[in-house]
MIDOSE-1310 file (N, C-alpha, C; in nm, 2 decimals, decimal comma, always signed):
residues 83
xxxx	+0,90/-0,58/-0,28/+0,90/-0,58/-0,14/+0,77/-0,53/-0,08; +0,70/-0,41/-0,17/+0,61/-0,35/-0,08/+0,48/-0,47/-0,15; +0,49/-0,48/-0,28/+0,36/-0,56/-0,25/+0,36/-0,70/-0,17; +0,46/-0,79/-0,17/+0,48/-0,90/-0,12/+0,39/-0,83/+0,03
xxxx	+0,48/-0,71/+0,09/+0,43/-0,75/+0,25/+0,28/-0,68/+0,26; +0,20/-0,63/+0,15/+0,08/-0,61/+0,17/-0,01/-0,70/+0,15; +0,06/-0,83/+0,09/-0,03/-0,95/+0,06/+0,03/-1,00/+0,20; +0,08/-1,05/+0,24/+0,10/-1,16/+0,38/+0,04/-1,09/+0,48
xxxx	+0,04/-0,94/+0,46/-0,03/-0,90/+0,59/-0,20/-0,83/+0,56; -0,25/-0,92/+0,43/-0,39/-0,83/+0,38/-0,43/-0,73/+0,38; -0,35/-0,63/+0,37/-0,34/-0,46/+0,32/-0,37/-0,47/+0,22; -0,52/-0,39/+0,19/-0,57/-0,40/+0,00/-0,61/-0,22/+0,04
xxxx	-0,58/-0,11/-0,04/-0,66/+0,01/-0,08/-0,60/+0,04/-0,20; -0,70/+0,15/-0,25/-0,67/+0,18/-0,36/-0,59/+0,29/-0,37; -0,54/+0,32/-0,48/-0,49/+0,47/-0,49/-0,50/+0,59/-0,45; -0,61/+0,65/-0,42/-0,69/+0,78/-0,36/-0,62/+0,72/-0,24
xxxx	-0,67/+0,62/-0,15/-0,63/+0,64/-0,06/-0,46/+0,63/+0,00; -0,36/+0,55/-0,09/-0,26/+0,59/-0,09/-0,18/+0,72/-0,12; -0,28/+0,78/-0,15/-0,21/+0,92/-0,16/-0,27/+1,00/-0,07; -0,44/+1,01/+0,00/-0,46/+1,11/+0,07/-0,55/+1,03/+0,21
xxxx	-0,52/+0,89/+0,25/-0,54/+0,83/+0,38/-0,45/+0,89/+0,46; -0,48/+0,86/+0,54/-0,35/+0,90/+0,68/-0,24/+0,73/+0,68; -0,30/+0,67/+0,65/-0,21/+0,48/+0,67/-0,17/+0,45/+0,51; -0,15/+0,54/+0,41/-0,13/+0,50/+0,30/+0,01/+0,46/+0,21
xxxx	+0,07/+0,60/+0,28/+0,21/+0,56/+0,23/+0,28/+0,49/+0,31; +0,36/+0,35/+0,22/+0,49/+0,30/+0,30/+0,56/+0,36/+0,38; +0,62/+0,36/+0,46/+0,77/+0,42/+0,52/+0,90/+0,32/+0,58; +0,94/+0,37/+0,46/+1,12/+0,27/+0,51/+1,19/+0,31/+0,58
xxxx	+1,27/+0,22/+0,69/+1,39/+0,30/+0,81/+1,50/+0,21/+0,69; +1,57/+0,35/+0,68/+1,75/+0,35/+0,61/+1,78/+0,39/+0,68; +1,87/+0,31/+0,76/+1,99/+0,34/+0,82/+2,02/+0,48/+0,90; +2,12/+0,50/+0,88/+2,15/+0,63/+0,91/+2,08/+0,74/+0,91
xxxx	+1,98/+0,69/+0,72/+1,89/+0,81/+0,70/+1,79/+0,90/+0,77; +1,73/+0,76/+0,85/+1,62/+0,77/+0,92/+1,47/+0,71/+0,87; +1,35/+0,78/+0,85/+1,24/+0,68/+0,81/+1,24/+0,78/+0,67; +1,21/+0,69/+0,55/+1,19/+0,77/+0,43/+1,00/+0,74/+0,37
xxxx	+0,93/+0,86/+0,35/+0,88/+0,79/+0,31/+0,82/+0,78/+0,13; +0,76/+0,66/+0,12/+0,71/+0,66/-0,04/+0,60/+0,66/-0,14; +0,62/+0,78/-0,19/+0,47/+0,79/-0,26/+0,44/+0,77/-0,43; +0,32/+0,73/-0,47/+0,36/+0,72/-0,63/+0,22/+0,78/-0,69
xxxx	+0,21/+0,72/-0,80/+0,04/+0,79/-0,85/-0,03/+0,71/-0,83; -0,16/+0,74/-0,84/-0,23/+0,64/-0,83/-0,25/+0,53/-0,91; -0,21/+0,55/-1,04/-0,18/+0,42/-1,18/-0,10/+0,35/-1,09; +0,01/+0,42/-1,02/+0,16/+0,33/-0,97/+0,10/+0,26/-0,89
xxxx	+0,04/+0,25/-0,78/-0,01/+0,25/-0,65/-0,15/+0,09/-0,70; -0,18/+0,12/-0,79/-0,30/+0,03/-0,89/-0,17/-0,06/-0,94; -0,11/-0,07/-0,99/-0,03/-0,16/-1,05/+0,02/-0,23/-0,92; +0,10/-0,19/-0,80/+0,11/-0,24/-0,68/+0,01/-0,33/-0,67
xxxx	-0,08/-0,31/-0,62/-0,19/-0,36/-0,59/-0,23/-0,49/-0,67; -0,20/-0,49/-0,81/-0,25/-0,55/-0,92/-0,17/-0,64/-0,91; -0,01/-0,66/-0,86/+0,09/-0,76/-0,87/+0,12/-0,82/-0,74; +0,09/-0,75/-0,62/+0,09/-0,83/-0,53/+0,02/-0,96/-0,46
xxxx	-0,08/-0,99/-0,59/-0,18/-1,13/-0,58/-0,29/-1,11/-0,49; -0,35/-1,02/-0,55/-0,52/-0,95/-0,50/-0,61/-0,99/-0,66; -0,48/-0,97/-0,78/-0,55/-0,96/-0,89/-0,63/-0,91/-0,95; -0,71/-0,84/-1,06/-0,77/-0,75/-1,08/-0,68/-0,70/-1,19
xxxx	-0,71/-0,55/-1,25/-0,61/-0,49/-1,32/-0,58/-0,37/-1,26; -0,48/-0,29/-1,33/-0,42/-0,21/-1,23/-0,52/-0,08/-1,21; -0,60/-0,06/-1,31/-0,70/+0,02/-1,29/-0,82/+0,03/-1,19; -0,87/-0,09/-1,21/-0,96/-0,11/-1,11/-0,92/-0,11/-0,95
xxxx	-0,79/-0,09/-0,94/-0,72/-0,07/-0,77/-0,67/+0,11/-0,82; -0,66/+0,19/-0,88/-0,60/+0,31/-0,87/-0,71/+0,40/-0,83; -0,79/+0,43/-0,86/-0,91/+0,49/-0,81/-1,00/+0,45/-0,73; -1,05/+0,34/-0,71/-1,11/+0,29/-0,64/-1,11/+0,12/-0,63
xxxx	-1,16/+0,08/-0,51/-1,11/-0,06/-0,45/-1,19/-0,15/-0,51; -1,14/-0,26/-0,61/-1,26/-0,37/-0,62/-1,29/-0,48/-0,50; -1,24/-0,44/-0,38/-1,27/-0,53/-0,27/-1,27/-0,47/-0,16; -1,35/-0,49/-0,02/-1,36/-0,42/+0,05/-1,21/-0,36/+0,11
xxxx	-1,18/-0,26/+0,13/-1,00/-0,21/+0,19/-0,97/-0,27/+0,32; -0,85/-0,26/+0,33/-0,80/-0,29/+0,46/-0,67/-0,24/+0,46; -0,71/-0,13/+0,55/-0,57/-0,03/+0,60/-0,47/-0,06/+0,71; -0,38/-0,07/+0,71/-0,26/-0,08/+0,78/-0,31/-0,09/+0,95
xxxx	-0,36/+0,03/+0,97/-0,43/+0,02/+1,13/-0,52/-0,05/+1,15; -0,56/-0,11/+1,03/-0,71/-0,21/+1,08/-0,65/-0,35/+1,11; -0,49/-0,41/+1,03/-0,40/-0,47/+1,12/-0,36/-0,49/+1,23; -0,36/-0,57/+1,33/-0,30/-0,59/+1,44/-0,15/-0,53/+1,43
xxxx	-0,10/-0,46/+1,52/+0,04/-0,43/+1,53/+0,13/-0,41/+1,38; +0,03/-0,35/+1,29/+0,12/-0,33/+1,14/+0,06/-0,19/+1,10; +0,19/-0,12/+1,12/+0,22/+0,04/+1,03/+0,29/-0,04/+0,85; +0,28/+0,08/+0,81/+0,36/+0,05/+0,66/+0,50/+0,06/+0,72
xxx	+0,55/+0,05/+0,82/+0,72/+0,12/+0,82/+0,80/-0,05/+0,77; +0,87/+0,00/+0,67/+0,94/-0,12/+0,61/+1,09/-0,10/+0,68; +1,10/-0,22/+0,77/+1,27/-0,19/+0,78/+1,35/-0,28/+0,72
């Protein structure tokens, strides 16, 4: 789910910045729960990246970007909040 909607909406960063951007981690609305949010490593975060049809390997997305980035706010009207 998360990489599908990072490819239709051309969200590409790498790892570092999934963990220490301000637009990096997903956030899901559950229900009742409220907004949860999701974080992983940067390998995890590189494999994302690697599967959601940017291509590459999962390395070369966990540390640093092999294509220019494009963060969530540099989208028109797109946060990560998954509902």
């Amino acid at each position: 789910m998360i990489a599908n909607r990072l490819f239709v909406k051309g969200i590409k960063f790498d790892g570092s910045y999934h963990q220490e951007g301000k637009y990096g981690c997903p956030l899901f609305k559950v229900n009742d729960l409220g907004v949860l949010k999701w974080s992983c490593s940067s390998r995890y975060w590189g494999e994302i990246m690697s599967s959601s049809g940017y291509g590459y390997a999962y390395d070369e997305w966990a540390w640093q970007s092999p294509e220019e980035p494009v963060t969530p706010d540099m989208v028109e009207e797109e946060g990560l909040l998954i509902e």
